[in-house]
C-alpha positions in Angstrom: -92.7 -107.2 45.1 -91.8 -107.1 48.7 -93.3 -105.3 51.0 -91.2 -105.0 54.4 -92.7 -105.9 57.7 -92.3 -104.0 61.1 -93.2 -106.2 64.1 -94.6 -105.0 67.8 -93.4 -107.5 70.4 -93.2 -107.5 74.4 -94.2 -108.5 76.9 -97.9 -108.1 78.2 -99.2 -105.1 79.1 -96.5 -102.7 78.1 -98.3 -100.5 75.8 -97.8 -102.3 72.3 -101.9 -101.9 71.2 -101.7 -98.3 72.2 -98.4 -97.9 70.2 -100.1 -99.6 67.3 -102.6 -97.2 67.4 -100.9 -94.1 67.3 -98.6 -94.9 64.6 -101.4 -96.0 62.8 -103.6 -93.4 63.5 -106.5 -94.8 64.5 -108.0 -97.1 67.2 -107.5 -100.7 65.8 -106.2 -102.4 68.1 -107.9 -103.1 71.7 -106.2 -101.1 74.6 -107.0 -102.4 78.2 -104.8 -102.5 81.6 -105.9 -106.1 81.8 -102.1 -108.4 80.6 -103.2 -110.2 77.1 -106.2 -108.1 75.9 -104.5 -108.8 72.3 -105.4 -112.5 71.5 -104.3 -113.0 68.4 -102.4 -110.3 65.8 -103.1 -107.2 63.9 -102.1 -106.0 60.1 -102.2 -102.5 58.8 -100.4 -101.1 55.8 -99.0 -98.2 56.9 -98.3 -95.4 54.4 -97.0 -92.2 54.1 -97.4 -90.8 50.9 -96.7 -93.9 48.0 -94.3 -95.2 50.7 -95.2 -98.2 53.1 -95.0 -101.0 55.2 -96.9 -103.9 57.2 -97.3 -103.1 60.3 -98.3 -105.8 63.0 -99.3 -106.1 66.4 -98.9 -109.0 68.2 -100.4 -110.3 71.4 -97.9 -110.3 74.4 -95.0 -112.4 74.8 -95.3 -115.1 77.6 -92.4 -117.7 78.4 -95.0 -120.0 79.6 -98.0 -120.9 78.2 -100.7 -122.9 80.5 -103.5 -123.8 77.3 -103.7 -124.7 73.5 -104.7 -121.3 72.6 -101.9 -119.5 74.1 -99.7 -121.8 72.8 -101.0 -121.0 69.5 -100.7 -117.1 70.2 -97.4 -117.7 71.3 -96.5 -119.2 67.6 -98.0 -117.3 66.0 -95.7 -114.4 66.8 -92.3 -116.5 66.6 -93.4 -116.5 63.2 -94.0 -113.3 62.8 -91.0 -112.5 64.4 -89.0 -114.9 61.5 -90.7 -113.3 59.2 -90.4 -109.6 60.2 -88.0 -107.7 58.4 -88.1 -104.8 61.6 -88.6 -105.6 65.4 -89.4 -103.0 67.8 -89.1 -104.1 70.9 -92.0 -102.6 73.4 -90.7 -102.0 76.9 -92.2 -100.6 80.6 -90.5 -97.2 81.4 -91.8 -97.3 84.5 -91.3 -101.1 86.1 -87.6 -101.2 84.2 -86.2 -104.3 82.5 -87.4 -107.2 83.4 -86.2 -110.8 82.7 -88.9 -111.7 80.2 -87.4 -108.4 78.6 -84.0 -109.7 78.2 -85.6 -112.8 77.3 -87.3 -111.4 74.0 -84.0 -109.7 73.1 -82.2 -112.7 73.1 -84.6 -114.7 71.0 -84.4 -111.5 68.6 -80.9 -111.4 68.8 -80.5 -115.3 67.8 -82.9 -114.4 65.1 -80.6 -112.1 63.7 -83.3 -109.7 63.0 -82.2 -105.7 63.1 -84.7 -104.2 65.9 -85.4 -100.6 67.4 -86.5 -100.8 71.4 -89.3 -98.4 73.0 -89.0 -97.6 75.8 -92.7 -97.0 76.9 -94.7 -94.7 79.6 -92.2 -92.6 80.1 -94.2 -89.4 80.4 -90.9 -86.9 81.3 -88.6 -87.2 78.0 -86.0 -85.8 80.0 -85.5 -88.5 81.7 -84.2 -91.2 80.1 -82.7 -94.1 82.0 -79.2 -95.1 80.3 -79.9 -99.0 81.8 -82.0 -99.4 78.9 -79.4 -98.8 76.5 -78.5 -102.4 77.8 -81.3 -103.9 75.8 -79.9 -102.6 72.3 -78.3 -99.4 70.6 -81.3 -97.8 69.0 -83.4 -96.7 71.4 -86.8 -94.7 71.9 -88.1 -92.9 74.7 -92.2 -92.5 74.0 -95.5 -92.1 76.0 -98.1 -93.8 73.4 -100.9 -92.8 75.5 -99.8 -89.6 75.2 -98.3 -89.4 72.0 -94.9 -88.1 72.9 -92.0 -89.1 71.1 -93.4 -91.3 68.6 -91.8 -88.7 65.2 -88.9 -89.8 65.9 -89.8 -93.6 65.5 -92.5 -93.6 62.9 -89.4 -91.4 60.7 -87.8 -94.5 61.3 -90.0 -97.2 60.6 -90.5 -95.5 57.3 -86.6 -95.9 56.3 -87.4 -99.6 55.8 -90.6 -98.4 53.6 -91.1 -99.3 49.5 -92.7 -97.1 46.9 -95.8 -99.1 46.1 -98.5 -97.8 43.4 -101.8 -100.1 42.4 -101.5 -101.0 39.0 -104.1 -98.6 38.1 -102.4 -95.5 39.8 -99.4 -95.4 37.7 -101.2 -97.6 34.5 -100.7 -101.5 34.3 -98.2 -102.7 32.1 -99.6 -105.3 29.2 -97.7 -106.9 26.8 -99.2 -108.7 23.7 -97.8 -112.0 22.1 -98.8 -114.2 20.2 -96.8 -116.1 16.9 -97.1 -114.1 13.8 -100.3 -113.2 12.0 -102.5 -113.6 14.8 -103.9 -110.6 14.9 -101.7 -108.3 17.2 -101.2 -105.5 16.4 -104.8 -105.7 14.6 -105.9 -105.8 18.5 -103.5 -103.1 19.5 -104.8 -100.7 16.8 -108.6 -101.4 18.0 -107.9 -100.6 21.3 -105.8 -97.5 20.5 -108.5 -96.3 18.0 -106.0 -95.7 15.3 -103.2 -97.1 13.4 -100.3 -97.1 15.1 -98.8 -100.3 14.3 -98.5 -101.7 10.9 -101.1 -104.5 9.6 -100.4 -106.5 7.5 -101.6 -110.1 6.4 -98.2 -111.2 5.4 -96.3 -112.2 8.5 -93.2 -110.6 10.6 -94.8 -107.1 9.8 -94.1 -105.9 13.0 -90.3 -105.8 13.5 -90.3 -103.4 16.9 -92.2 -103.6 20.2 -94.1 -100.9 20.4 -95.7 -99.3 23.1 -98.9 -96.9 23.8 -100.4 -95.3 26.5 -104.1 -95.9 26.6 -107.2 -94.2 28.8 -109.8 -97.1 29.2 -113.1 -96.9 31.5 -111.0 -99.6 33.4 -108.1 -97.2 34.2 -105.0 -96.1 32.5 -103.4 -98.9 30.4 -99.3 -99.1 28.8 -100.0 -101.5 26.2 -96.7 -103.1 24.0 -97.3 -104.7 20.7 -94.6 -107.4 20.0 -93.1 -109.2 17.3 -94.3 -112.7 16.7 -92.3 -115.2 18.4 -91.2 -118.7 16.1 -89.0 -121.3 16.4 -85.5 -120.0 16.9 -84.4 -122.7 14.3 -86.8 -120.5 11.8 -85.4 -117.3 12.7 -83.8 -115.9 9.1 -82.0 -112.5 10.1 -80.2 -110.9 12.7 -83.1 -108.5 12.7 -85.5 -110.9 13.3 -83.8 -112.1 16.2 -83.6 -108.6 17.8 -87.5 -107.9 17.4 -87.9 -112.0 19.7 -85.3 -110.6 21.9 -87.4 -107.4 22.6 -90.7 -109.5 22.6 -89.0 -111.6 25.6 -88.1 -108.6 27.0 -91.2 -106.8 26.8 -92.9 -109.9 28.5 -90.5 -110.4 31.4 -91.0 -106.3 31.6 -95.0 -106.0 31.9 -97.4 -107.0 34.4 -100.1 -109.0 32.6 -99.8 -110.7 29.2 -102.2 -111.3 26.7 -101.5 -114.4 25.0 -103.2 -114.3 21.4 -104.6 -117.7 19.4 -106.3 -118.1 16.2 -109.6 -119.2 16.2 -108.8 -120.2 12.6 -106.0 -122.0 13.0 -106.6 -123.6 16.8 -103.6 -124.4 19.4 -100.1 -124.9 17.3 -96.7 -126.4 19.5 -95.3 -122.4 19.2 -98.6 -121.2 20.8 -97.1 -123.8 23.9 -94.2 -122.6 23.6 -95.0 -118.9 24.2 -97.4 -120.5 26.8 -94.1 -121.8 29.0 -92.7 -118.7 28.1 -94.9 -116.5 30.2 -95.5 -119.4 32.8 -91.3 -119.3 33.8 -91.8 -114.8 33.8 -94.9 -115.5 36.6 -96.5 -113.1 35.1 -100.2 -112.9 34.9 -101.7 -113.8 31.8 -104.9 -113.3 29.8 -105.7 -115.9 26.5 -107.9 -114.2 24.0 -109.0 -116.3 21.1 -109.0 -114.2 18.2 -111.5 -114.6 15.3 -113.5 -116.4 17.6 -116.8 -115.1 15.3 -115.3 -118.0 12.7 -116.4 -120.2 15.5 -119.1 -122.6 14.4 -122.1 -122.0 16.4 -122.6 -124.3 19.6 -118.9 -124.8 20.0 -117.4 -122.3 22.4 -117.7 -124.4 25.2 -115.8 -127.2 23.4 -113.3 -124.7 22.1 -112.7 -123.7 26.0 -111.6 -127.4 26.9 -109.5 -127.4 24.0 -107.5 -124.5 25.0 -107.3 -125.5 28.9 -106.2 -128.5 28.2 -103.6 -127.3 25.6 -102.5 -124.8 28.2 -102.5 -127.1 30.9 -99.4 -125.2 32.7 -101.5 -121.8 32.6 -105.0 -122.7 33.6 -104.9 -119.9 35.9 -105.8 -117.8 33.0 -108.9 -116.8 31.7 -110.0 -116.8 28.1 -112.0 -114.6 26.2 -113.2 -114.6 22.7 -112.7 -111.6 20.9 -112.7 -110.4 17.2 -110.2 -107.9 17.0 -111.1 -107.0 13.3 -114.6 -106.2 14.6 -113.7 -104.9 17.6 -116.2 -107.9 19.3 -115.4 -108.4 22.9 -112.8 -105.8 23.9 -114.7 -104.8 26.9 -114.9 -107.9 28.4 -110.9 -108.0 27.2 -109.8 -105.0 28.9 -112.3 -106.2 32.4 -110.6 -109.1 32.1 -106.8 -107.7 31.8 -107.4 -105.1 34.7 -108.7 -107.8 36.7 -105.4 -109.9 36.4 -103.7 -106.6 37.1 -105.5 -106.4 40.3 -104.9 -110.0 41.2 -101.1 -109.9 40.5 -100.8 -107.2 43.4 -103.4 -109.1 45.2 -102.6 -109.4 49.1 -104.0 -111.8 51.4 -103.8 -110.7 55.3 -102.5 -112.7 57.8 -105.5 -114.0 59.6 -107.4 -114.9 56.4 -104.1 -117.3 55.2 -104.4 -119.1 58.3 -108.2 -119.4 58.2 -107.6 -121.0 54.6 -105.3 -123.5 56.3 -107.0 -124.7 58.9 -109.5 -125.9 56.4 -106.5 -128.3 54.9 -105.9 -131.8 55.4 -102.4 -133.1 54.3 -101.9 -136.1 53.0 -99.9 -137.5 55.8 -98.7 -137.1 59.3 -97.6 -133.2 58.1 -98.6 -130.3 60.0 -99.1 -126.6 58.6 -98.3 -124.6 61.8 -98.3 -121.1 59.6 -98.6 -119.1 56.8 -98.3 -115.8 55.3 -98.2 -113.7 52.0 -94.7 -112.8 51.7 -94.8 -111.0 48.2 -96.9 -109.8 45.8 -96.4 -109.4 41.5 -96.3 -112.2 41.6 -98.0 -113.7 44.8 -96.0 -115.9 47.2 -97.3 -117.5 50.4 -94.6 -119.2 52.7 -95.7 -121.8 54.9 -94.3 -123.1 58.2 -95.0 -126.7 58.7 -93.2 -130.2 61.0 -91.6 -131.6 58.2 -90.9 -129.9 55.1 -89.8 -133.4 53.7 -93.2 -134.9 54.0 -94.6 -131.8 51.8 -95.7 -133.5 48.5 -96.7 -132.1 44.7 -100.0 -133.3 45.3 -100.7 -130.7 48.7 -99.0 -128.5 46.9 -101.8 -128.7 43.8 -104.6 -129.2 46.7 -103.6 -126.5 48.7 -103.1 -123.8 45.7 -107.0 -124.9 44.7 -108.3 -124.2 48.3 -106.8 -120.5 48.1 -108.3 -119.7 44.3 -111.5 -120.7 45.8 -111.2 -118.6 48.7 -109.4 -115.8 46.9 -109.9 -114.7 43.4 -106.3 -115.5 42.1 -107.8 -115.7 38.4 -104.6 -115.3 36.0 -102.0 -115.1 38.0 -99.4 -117.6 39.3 -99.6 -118.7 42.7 -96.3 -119.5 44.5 -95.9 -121.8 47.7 -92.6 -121.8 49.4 -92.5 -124.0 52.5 -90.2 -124.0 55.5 -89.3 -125.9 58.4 
């Protein structure tokens, strides 16, 4: 999921940190008369109800750069700018446009990026000079310091907001799968406290997906029990086929997936199967090893190998022994799952992505310059580097380690897209 960002630009001391703040709501960012006071950037989700976006202040925009550290500021919002999905362009009411002013609009302009300008300090909103109109069509005349005119703009900020709910606001969507007789719907009845689904110890019982809303210590919980997936060579009837078809569907349709083995029976090629399966739907993913008290005492830490190496593609996820017969290990099952949940929506700011980088050393003459989270469910980070051509498989592994370890990723996919 994408969630749009609105970018603060100008020049230095036009007001941008005291606009921040106001439309925020709060004093975050540092407001001083001094040009530059705003070293680096700032992020805040702002919301309005379940509507929001990222909002960011940037430090202030300087054709020329006379040390390392301002040329560092100074790319730092370029990429911001790239990446910015709505510029608002901060402006002095009371000196008029200046060349660095025009300057800025053109580099937006070349960007292609759709932008709003404020026109700032302006204290009478009566007066409104039309040689601002010069700069761009939309156009807001505000006093930030005095919080006059800024309705207008925040309304329109919001237009480019999303509808964003936690997982555990609106209940986090779980799928089981697993291939037949493995104990699903055995789980899904344990965890619903009744019999809803049909058990059975012959296999293919469960024809439908079926779904159940559950209240769990953890939070609310939309749990689907699916159809056991086989071979499509040993699919027998057309109805058979349906029930895969709605197991796929149910998978590519929930949030987190729990992926169930048999302790009895070990890792088969179909359990692999449904293992690339939910490793293509980036979806997070939870392994629980049913009948895991058939487990020969001593052995679960063998057993764990075992299954990472068999699931070499997801060892992202976490695996937790569970009996679902004997209802043994469903509260570390459901900790686990909401966990994931979490993750999946998981957003790293700005600031701490770039700490995380600087702590990289590629394997050749390549050069990070920046990064950011660009989506969540599942998480993205886009990375700005020299030469994307120099990027290799083995930074990507290296780099995708560093951030689990700073950043509990645990069972979700982690996606890096680079760019020149």
């Amino acid at each position: 999921m994408h969630i749009p960002k609105v970018v603060i630009v100008g020049r230095p001391n036009v007001g941008k940190s005291t606009l921040f703040n106001h439309l925020v709501g709060k004093r975050i960012s540092i407001e001083d008369k001094m040009p530059g006071v705003t070293r680096d950037y700032l992020e805040v989700l702002l919301k309005e109800g379940k509507r929001c976006v990222y909002l960011y202040d940037t430090g202030g925009y300087q054709p020329e750069v006379t040390d390392d550290l301002e040329e560092k500021i100074q790319l730092i919002g370029r990429n911001l700018l790239e990446d910015g999905d709505l510029i608002i362009l901060v402006v002095d009411g009371r000196e008029g446009i200046t060349p660095i002013d025009e300057e800025i609009t053109q580099l937006i302009r070349v960007m292609g990026k759709p932008y709003l300008v404020v026109v700032n300090k302006v204290e009478n909103l009566k007066f409104q000079d039309t040689a601002f109109y010069k700069l761009g069509e939309k156009i807001f005349f505000v006093s930030a310091l005095e919080n006059y005119g800024l309705g207008g703009l925040k309304k329109e900020i919001m237009k480019q907001s999303v509808v964003f709910e936690s997982p555990l606001e609106k209940g986090l969507r779980v799928a089981i799968v697993g291939r037949p007789n493995v104990g699903k719907s055995t789980l899904f009845n344990s965890l619903l406290g009744y019999n809803r689904a049909l058990v059975d110890e012959r296999p293919h019982t469960t024809r439908d997906s079926l779904e159940e809303e559950i209240n769990t210590p953890e939070g609310l919980l939309r749990v689907v029990d699916t159809a056991g997936l086989r071979k499509r060579k040993s699919v027998s009837s057309s109805l058979e086929a349906y029930s895969i078809d709605r197991t796929v569907k149910a998978v590519e349709s929930s949030e987190v997936v729990i992926l169930m083995i048999s302790g009895e029976e070990g890792v088969l090629q179909q359990d692999q199967t449904i293992a690339y399966l939910i490793e293509k739907s980036q979806k997070g993913v939870v392994i629980a090893l049913n009948k895991a008290d058939l487990l020969q005492e001593g052995t679960q830490k063998t057993a764990l190998t075992y299954i990472r190496e068999a699931f070499f593609k997801i060892q992202y996820a976490p695996i937790v022994f569970i009996s679902a017969n004997k209802n043994r290990g469903l509260k570390t099952l459901l900790k686990t799952v909401f966990n994931v949940g979490r993750n999946y929506y998981r957003r790293v700011k700005t600031h701490q992505v770039n700490i995380c980088l600087e702590s990289f050393q590629p394997s050749s003459s390549l050069k990070i310059l920046y990064g950011t989270q660009a989506e969540v469910a599942p998480p993205v980070l886009v990375l700005s580097m020299n030469k994307v051509r120099l990027f290799r498989e083995d930074d990507r592994k290296r780099l995708e380690k560093l951030f689990r370890e700073q950043h509990d990723f645990s069972g979700v996919p982690l996606i890096i897209k680079v760019k020149d």
